[in-house]
C-alpha positions as CSV (number, residue, x, y, z in Angstrom):
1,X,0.0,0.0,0.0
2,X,1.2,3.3,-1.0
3,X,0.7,6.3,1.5
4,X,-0.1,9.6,-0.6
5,X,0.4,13.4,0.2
6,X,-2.2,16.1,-0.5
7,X,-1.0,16.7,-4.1
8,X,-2.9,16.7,-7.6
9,X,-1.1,13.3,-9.4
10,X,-0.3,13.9,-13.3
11,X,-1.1,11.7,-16.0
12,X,2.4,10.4,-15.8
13,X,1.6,8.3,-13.1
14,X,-0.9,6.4,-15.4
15,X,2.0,4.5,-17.0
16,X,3.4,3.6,-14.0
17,X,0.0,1.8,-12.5
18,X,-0.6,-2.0,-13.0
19,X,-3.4,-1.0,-14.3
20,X,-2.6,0.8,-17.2
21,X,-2.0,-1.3,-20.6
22,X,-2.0,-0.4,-24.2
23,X,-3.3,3.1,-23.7
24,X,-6.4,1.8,-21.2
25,X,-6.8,1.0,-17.8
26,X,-7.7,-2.4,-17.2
27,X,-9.3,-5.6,-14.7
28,X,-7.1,-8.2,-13.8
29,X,-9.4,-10.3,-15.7
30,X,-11.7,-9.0,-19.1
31,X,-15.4,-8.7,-17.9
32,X,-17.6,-10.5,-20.3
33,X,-20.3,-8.5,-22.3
34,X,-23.3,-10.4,-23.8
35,X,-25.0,-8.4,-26.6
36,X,-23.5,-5.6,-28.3
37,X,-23.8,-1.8,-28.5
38,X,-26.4,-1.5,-30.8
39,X,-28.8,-4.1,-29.9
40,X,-28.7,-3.3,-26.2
41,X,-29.6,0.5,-27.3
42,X,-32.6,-0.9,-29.6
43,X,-33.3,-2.4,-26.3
44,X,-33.7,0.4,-24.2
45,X,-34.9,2.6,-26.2
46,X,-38.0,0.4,-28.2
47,X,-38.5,-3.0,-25.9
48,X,-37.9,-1.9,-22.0
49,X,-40.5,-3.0,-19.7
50,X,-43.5,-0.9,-18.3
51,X,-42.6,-0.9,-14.3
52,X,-39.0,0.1,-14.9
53,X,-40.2,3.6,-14.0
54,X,-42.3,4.3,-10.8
55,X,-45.6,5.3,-12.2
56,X,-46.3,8.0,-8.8
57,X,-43.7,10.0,-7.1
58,X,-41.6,8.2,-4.6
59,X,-41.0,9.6,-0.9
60,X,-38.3,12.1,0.2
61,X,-37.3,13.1,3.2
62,X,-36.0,17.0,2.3
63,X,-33.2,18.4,3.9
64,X,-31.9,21.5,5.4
65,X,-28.8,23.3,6.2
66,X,-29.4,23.7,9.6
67,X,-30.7,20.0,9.9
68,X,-27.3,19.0,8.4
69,X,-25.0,20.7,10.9
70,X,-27.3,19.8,14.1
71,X,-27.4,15.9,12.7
72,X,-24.6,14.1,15.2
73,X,-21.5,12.9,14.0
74,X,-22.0,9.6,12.6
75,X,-25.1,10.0,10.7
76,X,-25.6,9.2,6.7
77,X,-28.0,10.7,4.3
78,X,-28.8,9.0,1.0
79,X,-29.5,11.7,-1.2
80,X,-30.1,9.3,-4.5
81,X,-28.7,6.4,-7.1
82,X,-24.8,6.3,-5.5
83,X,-24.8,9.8,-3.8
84,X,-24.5,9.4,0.0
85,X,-23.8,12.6,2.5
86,X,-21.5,11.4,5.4
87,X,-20.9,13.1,8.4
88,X,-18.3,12.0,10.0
89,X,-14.7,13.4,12.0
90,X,-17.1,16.9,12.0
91,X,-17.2,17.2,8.5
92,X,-19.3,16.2,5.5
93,X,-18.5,13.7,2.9
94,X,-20.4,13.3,-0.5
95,X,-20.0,10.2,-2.2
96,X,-20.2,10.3,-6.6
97,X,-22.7,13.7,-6.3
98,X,-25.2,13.3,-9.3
99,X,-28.0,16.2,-9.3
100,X,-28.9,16.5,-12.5
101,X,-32.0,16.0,-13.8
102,X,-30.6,13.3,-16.1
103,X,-28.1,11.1,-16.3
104,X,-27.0,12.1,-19.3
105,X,-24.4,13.9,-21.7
106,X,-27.2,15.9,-22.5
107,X,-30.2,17.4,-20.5
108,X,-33.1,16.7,-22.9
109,X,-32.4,13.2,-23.7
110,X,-31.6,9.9,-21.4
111,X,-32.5,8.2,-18.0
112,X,-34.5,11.0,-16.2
113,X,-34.5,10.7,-12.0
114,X,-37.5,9.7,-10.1
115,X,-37.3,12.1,-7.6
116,X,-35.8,15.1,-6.6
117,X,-33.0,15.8,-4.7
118,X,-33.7,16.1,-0.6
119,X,-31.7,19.0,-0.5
120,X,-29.5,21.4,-3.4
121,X,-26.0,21.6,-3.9
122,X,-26.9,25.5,-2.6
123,X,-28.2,24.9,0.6
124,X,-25.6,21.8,1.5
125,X,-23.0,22.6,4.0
126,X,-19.3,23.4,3.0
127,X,-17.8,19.9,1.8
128,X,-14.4,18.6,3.2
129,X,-14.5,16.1,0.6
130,X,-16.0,14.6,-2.5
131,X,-15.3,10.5,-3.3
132,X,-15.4,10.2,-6.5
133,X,-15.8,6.4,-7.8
134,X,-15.2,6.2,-11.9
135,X,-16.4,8.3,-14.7
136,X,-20.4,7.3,-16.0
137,X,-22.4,10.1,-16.0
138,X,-24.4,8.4,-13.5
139,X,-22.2,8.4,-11.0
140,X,-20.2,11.7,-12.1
141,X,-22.6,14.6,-12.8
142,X,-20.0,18.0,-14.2
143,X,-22.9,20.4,-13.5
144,X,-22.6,19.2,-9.8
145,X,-19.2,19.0,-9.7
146,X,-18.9,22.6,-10.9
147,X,-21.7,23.4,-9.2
148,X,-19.3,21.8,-5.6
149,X,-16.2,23.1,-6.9
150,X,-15.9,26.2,-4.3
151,X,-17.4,24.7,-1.6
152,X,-15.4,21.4,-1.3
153,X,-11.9,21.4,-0.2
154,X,-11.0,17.9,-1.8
155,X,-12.0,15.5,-4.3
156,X,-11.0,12.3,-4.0
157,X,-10.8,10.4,-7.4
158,X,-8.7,7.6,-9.0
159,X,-6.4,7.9,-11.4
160,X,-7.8,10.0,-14.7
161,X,-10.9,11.4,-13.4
162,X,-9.1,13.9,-11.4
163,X,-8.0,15.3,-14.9
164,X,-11.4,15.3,-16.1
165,X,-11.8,18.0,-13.2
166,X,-9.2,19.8,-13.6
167,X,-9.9,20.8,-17.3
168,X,-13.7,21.4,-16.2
169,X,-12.0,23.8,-14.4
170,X,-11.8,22.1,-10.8
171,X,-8.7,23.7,-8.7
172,X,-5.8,21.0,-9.5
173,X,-4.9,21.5,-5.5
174,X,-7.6,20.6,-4.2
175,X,-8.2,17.1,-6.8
176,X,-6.4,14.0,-4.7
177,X,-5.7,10.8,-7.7
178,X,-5.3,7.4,-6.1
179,X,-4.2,4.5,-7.8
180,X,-5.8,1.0,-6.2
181,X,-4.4,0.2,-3.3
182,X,-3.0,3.9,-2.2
183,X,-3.8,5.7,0.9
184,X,-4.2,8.7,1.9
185,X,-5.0,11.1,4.9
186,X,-7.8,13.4,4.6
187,X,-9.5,15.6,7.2
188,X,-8.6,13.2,10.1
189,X,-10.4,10.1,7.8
190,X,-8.2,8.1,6.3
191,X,-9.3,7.2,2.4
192,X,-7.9,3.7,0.4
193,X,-8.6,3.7,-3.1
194,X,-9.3,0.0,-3.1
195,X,-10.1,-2.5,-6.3
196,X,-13.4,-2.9,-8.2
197,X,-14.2,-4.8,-11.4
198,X,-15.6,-2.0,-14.3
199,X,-15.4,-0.2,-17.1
200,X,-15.0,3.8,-18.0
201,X,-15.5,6.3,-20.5
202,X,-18.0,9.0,-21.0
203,X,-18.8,8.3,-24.9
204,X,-19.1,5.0,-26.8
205,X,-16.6,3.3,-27.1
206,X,-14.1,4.6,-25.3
207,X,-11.5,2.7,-24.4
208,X,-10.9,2.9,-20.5
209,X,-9.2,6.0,-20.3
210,X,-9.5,6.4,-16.7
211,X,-9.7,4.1,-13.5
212,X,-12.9,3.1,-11.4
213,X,-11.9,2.1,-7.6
214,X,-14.2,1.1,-4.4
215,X,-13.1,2.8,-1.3
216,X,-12.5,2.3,2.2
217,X,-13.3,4.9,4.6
218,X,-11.9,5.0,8.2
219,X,-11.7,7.5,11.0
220,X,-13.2,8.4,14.1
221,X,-13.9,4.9,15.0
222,X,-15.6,3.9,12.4
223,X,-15.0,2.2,8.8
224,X,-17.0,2.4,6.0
225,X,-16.9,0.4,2.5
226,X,-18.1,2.4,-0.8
227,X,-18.5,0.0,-3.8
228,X,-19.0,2.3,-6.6
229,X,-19.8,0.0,-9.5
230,X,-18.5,-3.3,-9.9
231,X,-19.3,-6.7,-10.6
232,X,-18.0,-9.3,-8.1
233,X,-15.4,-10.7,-8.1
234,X,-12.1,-12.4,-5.5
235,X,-10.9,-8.7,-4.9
236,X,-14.4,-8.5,-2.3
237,X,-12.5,-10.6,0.2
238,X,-8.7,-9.4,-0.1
239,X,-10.3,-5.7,1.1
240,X,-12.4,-7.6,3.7
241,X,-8.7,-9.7,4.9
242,X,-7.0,-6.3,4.7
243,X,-9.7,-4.1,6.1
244,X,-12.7,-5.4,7.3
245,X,-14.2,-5.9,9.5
246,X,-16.6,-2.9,8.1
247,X,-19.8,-1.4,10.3
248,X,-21.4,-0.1,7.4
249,X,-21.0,-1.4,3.5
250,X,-22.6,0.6,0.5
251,X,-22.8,-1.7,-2.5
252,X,-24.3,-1.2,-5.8
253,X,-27.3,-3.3,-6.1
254,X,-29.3,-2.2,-9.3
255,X,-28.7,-1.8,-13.3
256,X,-28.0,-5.5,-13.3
257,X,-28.5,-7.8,-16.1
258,X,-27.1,-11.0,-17.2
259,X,-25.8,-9.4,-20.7
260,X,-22.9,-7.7,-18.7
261,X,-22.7,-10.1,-15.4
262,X,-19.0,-8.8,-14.8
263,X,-19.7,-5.1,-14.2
264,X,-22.8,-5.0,-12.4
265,X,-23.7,-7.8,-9.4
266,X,-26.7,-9.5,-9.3
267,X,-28.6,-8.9,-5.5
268,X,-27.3,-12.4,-4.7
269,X,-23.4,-10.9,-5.1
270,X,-24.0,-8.1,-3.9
271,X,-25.1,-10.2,-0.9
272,X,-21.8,-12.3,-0.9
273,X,-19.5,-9.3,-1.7
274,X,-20.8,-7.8,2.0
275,X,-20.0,-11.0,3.6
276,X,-16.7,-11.3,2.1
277,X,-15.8,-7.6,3.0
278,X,-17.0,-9.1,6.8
279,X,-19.4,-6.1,7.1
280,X,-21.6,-5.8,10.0
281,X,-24.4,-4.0,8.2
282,X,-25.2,-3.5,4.4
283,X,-27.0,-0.4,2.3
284,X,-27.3,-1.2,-1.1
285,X,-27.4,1.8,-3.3
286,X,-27.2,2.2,-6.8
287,X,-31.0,1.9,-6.8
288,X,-34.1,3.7,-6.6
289,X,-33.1,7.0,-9.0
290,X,-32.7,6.0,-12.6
291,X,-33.4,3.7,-15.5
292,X,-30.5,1.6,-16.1
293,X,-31.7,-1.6,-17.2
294,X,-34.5,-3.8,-17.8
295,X,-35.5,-5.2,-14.4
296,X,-38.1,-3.8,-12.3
297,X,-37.7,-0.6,-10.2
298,X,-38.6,-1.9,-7.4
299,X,-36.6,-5.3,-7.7
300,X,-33.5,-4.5,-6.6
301,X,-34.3,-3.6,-3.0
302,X,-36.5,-6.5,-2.9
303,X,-34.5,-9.3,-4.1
304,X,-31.8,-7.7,-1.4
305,X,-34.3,-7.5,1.6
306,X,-35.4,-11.1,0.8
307,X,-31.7,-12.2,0.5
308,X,-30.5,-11.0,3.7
309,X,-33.3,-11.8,5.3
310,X,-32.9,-15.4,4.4
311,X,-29.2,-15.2,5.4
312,X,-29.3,-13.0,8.5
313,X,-27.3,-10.3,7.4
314,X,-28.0,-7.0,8.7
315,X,-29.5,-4.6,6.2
316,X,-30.6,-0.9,6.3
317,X,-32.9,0.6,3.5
318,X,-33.2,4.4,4.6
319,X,-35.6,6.4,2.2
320,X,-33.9,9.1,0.4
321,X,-33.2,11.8,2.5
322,X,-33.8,10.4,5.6
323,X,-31.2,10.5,8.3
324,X,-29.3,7.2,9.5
325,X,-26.8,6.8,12.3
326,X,-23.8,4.4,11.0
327,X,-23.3,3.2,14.3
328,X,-26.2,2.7,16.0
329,X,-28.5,2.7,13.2
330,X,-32.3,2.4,14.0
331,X,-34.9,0.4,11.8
332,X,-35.5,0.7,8.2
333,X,-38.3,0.3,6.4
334,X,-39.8,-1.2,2.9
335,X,-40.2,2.5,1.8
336,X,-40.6,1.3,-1.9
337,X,-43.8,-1.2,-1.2
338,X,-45.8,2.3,-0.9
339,X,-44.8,3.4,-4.4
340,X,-46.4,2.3,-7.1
């Protein structure tokens, strides 16, 4: 594990990561993709089933400033799809901040959210750090991260996406580029850039020009797990041997489908990727805000529920917006079974 200073890293650092090969970052082992391009766009866009989409609005909890900096150290909003607000060593945390309207190159075209945001980038509270996990637009939003830029003291990213910030126009001082495995102090927290299994670019085709990581989180007694996107795979357990065990996981468990089983985890991996990371309770995310595949809406967070339930593994479902302490976190419930 390499420990890293607060410093901007430079694209020269890509040839230097086992990860980088003939011009792209890449897995340890090529994800399969079943399909192609073109049909699975024909798909979406001409053959997608009707309950994919909530057909009412779905409940938020909406949040204020003043709520925010009252809220104990130690609690955790989910604000929507991957974007979590963390308060934690008396400081907020904001976890792949998407709050657009779509997730989307463009705003008049592509997967629209279901709700709202609980609170705007505006009204948040000043932002000691943003924890960036790879480079989809659903999962990196640049109206929010320009929207962020003055008001956060660091982003966190891994290697490449930091660029993309700085020519958006991000201060390169404040953007922190970690390579999987490397550590660094932030704010008291400590931050590993740890493995996932995905892919990256923002336009078809592309071919991996930057890095997607997971990430552990630890300070003030506490240690978090953020998956980003990934499909599952052996890496799961070396971060749980290393760092686990975890009091809290966020895993992706949503836009799953078995024509790209290597990026995305079905609820039953997602499952077995918590138990391998030896966390003590599990909040899937990547849910509940946008059209990404075929299954039902509602699906993911059932299949999940069911799962652990079956297993008895600890699981917390808080609705968007509403507040959850990581370490004494009271009961969650089926907020999705009330939207139709």
């Amino acid at each position: 594990m390499t420990t890293l200073t607060l410093c901007a890293c430079s694209t020269a650092r890509y040839a230097q990561s086992p990860q980088y090969r003939d011009g792209g970052f890449r897995n340890p082992v090529a994800p399969r993709m079943r399909g192609n391009f073109f049909s699975m766009t024909w798909r979406f866009l001409f053959d997608k089933p009707d309950d994919t989409v909530p057909s009412a609005p779905l409940p938020v909890s909406p949040l204020s400033r003043e709520q925010l900096l009252a809220a104990p150290d130690g609690t955790l909003y989910r604000l929507g799809h991957s974007t979590v607000l963390i308060k934690l060593g008396g400081a907020f945390w904001l976890t792949d901040p998407v709050f657009s309207l779509r997730a989307s190159p463009v705003q008049w075209a592509g997967p629209k959210r279901f709700h709202p945001p609980p609170i705007s980038i505006d009204a948040l509270p000043p932002i000691k750090g943003v924890i960036l996990s790879h480079d989809h637009y659903d999962h990196l939003d640049k109206a929010a991260i320009l929207a962020l830029a003055d008001k956060t003291e660091h982003f966190l990213t891994p290697l490449g996406v930091g660029d993309l910030l700085i020519e958006w126009g991000v201060d390169e001082r404040k953007v922190l580029q970690l390579d999987w495995w490397d550590s660094i102090p932030v704010g008291g927290l400590r931050f590993v850039a740890t493995p996932s299994q995905h892919f990256s670019g923002r336009a078809p085709f592309a071919d991996n020009p930057t890095l997607w990581t997971s990430w552990v989180i630890e300070g003030d007694g506490l240690r978090l797990f953020f998956s980003g996107d990934t499909g599952y795979f052996d890496g799961f357990k070396a971060i749980g041997d290393r760092y686990g065990p975890f009091d809290l996981t966020l895993i992706e468990c949503g836009a799953y489908n078995t024509d790209w089983p290597d990026v995305h985890m079905q609820p039953e991996q997602t499952l077995q990727a918590h138990l391998d990371l030896r966390g003590r309770r599990l909040m899937p995310v990547h849910n509940g805000t946008f059209d990404l595949a075929f299954h039902g809406w509602r699906e993911p967070l059932e299949r999940i529920s069911a799962l652990a339930a079956a297993r008895g593994a600890r699981i917390v479902t808080p609705a968007i917006g509403q507040p959850l302490s990581i370490r004494e976190p009271a009961a969650t419930g089926a907020w999705w079974t009330a939207a139709r």
